[in-house]
C-alpha positions in Angstrom: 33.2 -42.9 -69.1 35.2 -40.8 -67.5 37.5 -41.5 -64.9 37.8 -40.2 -61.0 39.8 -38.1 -59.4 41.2 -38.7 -55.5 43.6 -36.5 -53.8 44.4 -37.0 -50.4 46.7 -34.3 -48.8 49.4 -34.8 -45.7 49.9 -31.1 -44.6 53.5 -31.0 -43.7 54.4 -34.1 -44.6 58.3 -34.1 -44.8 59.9 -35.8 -48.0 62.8 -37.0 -45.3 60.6 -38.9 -43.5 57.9 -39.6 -45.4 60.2 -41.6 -48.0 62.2 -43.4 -44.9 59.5 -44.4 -43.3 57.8 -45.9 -46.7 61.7 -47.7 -47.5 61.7 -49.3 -43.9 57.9 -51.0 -44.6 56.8 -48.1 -41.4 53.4 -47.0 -43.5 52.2 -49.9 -45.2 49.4 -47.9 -47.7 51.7 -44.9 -48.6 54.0 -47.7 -49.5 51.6 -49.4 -51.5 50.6 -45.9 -54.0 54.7 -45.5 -53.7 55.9 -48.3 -55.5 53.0 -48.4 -58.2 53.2 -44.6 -59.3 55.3 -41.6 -59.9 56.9 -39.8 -56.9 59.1 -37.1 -56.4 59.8 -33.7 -54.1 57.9 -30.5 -55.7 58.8 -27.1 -54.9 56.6 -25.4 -52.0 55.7 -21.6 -52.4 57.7 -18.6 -51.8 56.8 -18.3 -48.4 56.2 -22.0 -47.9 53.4 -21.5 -45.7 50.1 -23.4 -45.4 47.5 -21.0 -46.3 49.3 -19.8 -49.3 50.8 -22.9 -50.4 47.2 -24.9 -50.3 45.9 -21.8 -52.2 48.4 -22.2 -54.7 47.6 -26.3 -55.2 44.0 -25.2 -55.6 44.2 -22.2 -58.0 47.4 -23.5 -59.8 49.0 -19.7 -59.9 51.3 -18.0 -56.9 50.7 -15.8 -54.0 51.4 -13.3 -56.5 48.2 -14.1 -58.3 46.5 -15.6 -55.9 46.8 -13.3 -53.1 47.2 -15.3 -49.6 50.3 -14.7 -48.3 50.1 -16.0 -44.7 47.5 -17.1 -42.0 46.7 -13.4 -41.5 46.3 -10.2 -43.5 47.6 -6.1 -42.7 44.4 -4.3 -43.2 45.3 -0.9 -45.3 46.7 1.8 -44.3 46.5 -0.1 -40.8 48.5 -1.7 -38.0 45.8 -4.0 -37.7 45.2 -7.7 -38.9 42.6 -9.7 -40.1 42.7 -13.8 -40.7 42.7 -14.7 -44.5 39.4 -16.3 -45.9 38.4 -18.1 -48.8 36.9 -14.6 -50.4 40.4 -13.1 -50.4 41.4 -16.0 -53.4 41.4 -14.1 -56.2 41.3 -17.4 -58.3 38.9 -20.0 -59.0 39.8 -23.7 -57.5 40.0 -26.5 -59.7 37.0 -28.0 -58.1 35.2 -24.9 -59.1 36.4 -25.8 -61.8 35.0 -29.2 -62.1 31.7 -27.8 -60.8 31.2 -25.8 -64.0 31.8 -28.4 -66.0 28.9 -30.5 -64.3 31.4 -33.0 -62.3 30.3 -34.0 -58.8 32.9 -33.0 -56.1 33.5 -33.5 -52.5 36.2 -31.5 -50.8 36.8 -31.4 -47.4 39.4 -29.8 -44.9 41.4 -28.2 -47.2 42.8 -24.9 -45.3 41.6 -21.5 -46.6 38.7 -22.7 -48.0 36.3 -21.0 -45.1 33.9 -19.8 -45.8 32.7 -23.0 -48.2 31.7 -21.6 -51.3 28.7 -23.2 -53.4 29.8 -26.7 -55.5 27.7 -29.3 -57.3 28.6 -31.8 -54.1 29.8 -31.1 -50.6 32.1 -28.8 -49.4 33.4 -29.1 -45.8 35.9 -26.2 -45.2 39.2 -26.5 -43.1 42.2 -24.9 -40.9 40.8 -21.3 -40.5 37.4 -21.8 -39.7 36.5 -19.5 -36.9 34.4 -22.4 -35.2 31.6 -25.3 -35.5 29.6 -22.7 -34.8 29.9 -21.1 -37.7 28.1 -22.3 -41.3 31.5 -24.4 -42.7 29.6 -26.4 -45.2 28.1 -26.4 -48.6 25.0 -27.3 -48.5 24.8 -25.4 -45.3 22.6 -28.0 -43.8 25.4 -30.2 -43.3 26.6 -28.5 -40.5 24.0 -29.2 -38.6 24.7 -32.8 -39.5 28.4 -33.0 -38.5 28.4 -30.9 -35.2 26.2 -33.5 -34.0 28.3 -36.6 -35.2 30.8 -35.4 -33.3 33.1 -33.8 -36.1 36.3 -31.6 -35.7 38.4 -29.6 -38.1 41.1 -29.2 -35.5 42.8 -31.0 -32.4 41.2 -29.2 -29.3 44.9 -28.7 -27.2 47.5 -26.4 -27.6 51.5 -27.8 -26.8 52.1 -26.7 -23.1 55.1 -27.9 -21.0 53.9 -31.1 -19.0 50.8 -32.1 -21.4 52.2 -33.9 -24.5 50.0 -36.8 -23.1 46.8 -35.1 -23.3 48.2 -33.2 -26.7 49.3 -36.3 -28.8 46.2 -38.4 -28.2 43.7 -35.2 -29.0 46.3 -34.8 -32.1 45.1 -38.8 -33.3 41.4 -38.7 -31.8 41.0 -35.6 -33.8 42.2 -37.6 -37.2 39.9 -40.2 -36.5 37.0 -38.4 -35.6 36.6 -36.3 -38.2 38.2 -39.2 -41.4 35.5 -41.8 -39.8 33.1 -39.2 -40.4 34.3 -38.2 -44.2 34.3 -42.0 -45.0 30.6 -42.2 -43.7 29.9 -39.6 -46.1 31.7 -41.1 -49.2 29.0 -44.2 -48.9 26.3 -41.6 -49.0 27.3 -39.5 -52.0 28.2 -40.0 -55.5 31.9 -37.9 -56.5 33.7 -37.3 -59.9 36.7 -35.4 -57.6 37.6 -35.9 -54.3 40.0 -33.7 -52.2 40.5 -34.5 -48.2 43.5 -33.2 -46.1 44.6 -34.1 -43.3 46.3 -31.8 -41.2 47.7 -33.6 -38.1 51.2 -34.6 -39.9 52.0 -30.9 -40.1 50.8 -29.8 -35.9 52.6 -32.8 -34.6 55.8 -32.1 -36.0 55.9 -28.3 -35.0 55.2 -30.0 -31.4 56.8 -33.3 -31.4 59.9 -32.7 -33.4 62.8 -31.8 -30.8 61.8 -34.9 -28.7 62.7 -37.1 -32.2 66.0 -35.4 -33.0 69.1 -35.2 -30.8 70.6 -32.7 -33.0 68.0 -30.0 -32.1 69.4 -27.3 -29.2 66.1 -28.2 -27.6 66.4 -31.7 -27.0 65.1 -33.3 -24.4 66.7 -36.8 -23.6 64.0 -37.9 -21.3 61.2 -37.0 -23.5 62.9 -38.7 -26.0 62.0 -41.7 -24.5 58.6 -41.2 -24.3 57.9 -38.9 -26.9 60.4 -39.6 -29.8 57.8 -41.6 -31.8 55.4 -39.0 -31.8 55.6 -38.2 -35.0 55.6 -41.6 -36.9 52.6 -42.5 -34.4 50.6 -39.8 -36.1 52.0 -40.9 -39.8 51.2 -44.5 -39.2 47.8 -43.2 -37.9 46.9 -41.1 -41.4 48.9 -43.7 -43.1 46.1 -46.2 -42.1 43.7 -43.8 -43.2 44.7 -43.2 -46.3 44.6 -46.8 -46.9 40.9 -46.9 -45.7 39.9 -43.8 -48.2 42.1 -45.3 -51.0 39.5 -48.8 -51.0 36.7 -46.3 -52.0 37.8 -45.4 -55.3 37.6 -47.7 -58.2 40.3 -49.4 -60.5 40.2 -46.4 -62.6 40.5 -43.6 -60.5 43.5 -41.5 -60.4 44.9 -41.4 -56.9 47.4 -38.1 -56.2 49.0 -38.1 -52.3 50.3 -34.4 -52.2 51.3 -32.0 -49.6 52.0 -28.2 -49.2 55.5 -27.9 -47.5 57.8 -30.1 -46.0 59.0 -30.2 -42.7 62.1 -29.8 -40.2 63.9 -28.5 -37.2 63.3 -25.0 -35.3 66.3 -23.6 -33.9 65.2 -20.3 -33.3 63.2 -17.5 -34.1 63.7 -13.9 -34.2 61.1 -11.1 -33.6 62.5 -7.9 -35.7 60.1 -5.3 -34.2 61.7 -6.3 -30.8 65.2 -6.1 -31.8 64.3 -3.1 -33.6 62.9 -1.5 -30.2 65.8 -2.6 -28.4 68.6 -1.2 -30.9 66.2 2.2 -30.5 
C-alpha cells in the first residue's frame, strides 16, 4: 500500500523564530514533528516573494520557468497591471501530478492557485482570490458549501493606526474559521496528498513586527506592552492547528511543515519612480 502524503505550510514563517520558539517548549506540535524528523533552512526564490515562491514549491522549477514573479503582472507593451492567476503557471503542480497518476488529493489555500483547476479530490484555492463570490473550488459546488459555513481565505481588516485590537483577533478568528472548516472536510473525504497553508504567520508579522523588536526605528514602547506577543499569539494559534491536522494522518504518512520565505524587520522602503520624478 502506498503511503500518504501531508504538507502543511506556515507562509512566512521565520527560521529565527520558529526554531526559538520550538527550543523554549513555545509551540508544543511543531516541537513534536521537530525533534522526530529532519529540519533545516531552504533557500527562498529570487525575489522571495509569496506568489512566486509557492509557485515554485508547487511546480519544483523557478520564476524563470515558472513565470510568477510578484502579486501582480505589467501587461505588454503597457503601463498597466493585472493580478497573477493560476493560468499564468506555465507548469504543472505536483498535485496535478498526483491526479494523473489516479491519487486522491485535497489542497487548499495555497496562494496562486485561483482560479482552482480540476483534481481527482478537492481543491479550495488561496491568497489571490478575487472574492467568495467568485467559483474558488474544484468541484465547483463546494463553494456554495463553504460560503455558507462561514469560510474565509483571508482576515477581513487591514493594519490602521489605533485598531491592532480589532486587527489581531480577525488575524486568529480568520485561522480558525476557515482550519475548523478544512478539518470538517478531511472526515468527509478520502486523500492520498494533502496540502493546506496557512497564511496568518506571514500578515501578522508584516503588522505586528515593530511592536516585538526594540531594534526597529519604528518601535513603539507602549505597544510593546500590549502588542509585543502578537506574533507568537498567532504561531501558538497555527501551532495548535497543526497539531489538530497532524492526528488525521496515519502512522505511515509522510508529514512535511514547509514555508515560502522567512521573515524580518522593515526599515524602510524606497519608491524609485518618485525619486526618479524628484531628481527630474
Amino acid at each position: 500500500m502506498s503511503r500518504k502524503v501531508m504538507v502543511i505550510g506556515l507562509d512566512g514563517a521565520s527560521p529565527d523564530l520558529l526554531f526559538r520558539w520550538i527550543k523554549e517548549d513555545r509551540l508544543p506540535n511543531l516541537k513534536r514533528i521537530y525533534d522526530s524528523g529532519a529540519k533545516g533552512i531552504l533557500k527562498s526564490t529570487t525575489p522571495p516573494v509569496t506568489a512566486p515562491a509557492w509557485t515554485s514549491f508547487m511546480t519544483g522549477v523557478s520564476p524563470g520557468k515558472h513565470g510568477i514573479y510578484d502579486f501582480i503582472l505589467k501587461k505588454r507593451n503597457s503601463y498597466d497591471y493585472v493580478p497573477v492567476n493560476s493560468t499564468f503557471r506555465k507548469y504543472p503542480a505536483f498535485w496535478d501530478v498526483a491526479s494523473s497518476y489516479g491519487k486522491k488529493v485535497f489542497v487548499a489555500n495555497v496562494p496562486s492557485t485561483y482560479p482552482p483547476n480540476k483534481v481527482n479530490g478537492i481543491m479550495i484555492s488561496g491568497m489571490l482570490t478575487p472574492s467568495l463570490d467568485s467559483t474558488f473550488t474544484h468541484p465547483p459546488e463546494l463553494s456554495n458549501l463553504l460560503r455558507r459555513g462561514g469560510y474565509r481565505i483571508t482576515p477581513e481588516k487591514v493594519y490602521e493606526e489605533g485598531n491592532e485590537n480589532e486587527l489581531l483577533e480577525d488575524l486568529i478568528q480568520t485561522l480558525i474559521q476557515r482550519t475548523e472548516i478544512i478539518l470538517e472536510l478531511m472526515d468527509e473525504v478520502d486523500w492520498d496528498l494533502f496540502v493546506y497553508v496557512i497564511y496568518e504567520t506571514d500578515t501578522v508579522c508584516h503588522w505586528f513586527w515593530r511592536y516585538m523588536d526594540p531594534s526597529h526605528p519604528y518601535f513603539v514602547r507602549e505597544k510593546h506592552k500590549e502588542f509585543g506577543d502578537a506574533i507568537l499569539k498567532v504561531y501558538r494559534m497555527a501551532d495548535k492547528y497543526v497539531g489538530k491536522i497532524v492526528e488525521k494522518a496515519d502512522e505511515d504518512t509522510v508529514i512535511f511543515i514547509v514555508s515560502d520565505h522567512g521573515m524580518g524587520p522593515l526599515h524602510g522602503s524606497i519608491y524609485i519612480n518618485n525619486w526618479l520624478m524628484e531628481k527630474g
